[in-house]
N, C-alpha and C positions, 0 to 999 in steps of 0.2 A: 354559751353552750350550757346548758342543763344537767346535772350529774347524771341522771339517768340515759344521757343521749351519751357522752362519755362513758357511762358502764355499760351502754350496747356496744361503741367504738369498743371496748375495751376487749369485751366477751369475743368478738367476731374474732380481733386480731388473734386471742388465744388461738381459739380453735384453727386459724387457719396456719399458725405459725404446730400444731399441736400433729395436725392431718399432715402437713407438708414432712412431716420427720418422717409419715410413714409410707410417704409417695417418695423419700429418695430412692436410687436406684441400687440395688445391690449389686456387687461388684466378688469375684475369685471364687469359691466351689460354691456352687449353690445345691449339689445334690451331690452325693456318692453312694454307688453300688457294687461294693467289688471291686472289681476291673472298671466298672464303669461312671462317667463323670460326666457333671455339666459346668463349666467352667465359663466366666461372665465376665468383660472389661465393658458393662451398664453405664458406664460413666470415661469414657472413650481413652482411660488412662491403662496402663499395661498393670496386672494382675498375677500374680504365680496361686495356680492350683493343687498344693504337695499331695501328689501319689507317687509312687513306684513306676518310674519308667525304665527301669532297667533294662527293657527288650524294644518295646515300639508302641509310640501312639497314635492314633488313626482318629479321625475325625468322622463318626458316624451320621451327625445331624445338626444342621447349622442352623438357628433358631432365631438369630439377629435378620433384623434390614442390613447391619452392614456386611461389607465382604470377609469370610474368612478364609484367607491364604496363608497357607502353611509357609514359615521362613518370614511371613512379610506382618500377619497380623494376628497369627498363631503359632505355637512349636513348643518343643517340648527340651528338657534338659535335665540333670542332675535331681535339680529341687522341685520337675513337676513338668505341670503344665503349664502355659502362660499364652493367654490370649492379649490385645491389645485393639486399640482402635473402634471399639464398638462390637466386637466379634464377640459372638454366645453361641458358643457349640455343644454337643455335647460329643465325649470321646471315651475311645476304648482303648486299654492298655496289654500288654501283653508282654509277660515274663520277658525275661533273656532266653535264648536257647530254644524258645519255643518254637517248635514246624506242627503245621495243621498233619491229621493222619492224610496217609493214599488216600486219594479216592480208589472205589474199587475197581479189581479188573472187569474190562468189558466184556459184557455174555457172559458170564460166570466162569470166565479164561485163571489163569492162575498167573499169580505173583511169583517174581524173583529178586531178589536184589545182591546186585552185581557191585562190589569192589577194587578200583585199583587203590593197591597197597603201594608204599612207596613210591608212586607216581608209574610203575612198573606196570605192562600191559598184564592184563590176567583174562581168562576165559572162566563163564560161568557154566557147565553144562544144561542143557534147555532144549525144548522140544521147539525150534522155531518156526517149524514148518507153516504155520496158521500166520507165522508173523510177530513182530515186537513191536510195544511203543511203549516208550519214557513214559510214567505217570509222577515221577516225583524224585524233583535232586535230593539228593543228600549233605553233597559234597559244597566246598567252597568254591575248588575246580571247578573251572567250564566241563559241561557234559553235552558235544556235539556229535549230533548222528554222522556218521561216516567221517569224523576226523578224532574224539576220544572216545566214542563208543558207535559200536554198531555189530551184524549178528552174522551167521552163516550158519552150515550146518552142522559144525561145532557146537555153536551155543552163541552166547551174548560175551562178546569181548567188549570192557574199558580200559582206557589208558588216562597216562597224564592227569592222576589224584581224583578220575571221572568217579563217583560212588552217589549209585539210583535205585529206585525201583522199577522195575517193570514190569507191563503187562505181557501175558504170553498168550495169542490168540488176535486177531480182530476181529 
């Protein structure tokens, strides 16, 4: 072999040993915005993505061929996010404590939001004549229409720790 057929052998090998660094796959946050994250196991091994999941993470857009299952090849923990197995999603976090607002009342009807205190029945005064409907728990209690809340021409009664808001009107 010819030195110059060897410093072509040699040139090629560079380069492609040179390119392949830059076609490995990237693997754990590959973006953050926020609340919001894309999180990559490109290389089919498990990954932690550190955000803040103190409240809940949600899986908005799964970007991989492989599957991503929450518990099985995605979840979230203490130290993050952690995808696994080929999974590249991206995700959204959300505080602790955080509740979306009401949506509003219907027709332009009015809100109320009703309280049981100490687990103790209580009534709220209210025009229910038009009707009531639950738009939004509160509580950790169950809030079931005719067993811890429901209405009359009193008003809006909860019981057993039920704490909502309601719409007044349908």
């Amino acid at each position: 072999m010819t030195k110059s057929k060897i410093f072509f052998v040699a040139m090629i090998l560079a380069l492609l040993c040179c390119s392949s660094s830059r076609l490995r796959a990237q693997s754990g946050t590959t973006a953050q915005w926020g609340r919001h994250i894309t999180c990559a196991s490109d290389d089919g091994r498990r990954h932690y993505c550190p955000i803040n999941t103190g409240g809940e993470a949600r899986m908005t857009n799964q970007r991989s061929g492989s599957p991503c299952i929450q518990g099985r090849t995605w979840g979230y923990d203490m130290r993050g996010i952690w995808v696994d197995r080929g999974c590249r999603a991206d995700f959204v976090v959300r505080p602790a404590g955080y509740r979306p607002p009401p949506p509003p009342p219907p027709h332009g009807g009015r809100m109320i939001t009703c309280s049981s205190n100490n687990g103790k029945r209580n009534y709220c005064s209210a025009d229910t004549r038009g009707g009531v409907r639950m738009v939004n728990q509160r509580s950790g209690s169950a809030c079931i229409q005719g067993r811890t809340w429901g209405f009359d021409g009193r008003g809006i009664w909860v019981d057993h720790g039920c704490r909502a808001d309601f719409a007044l009107g349908r």
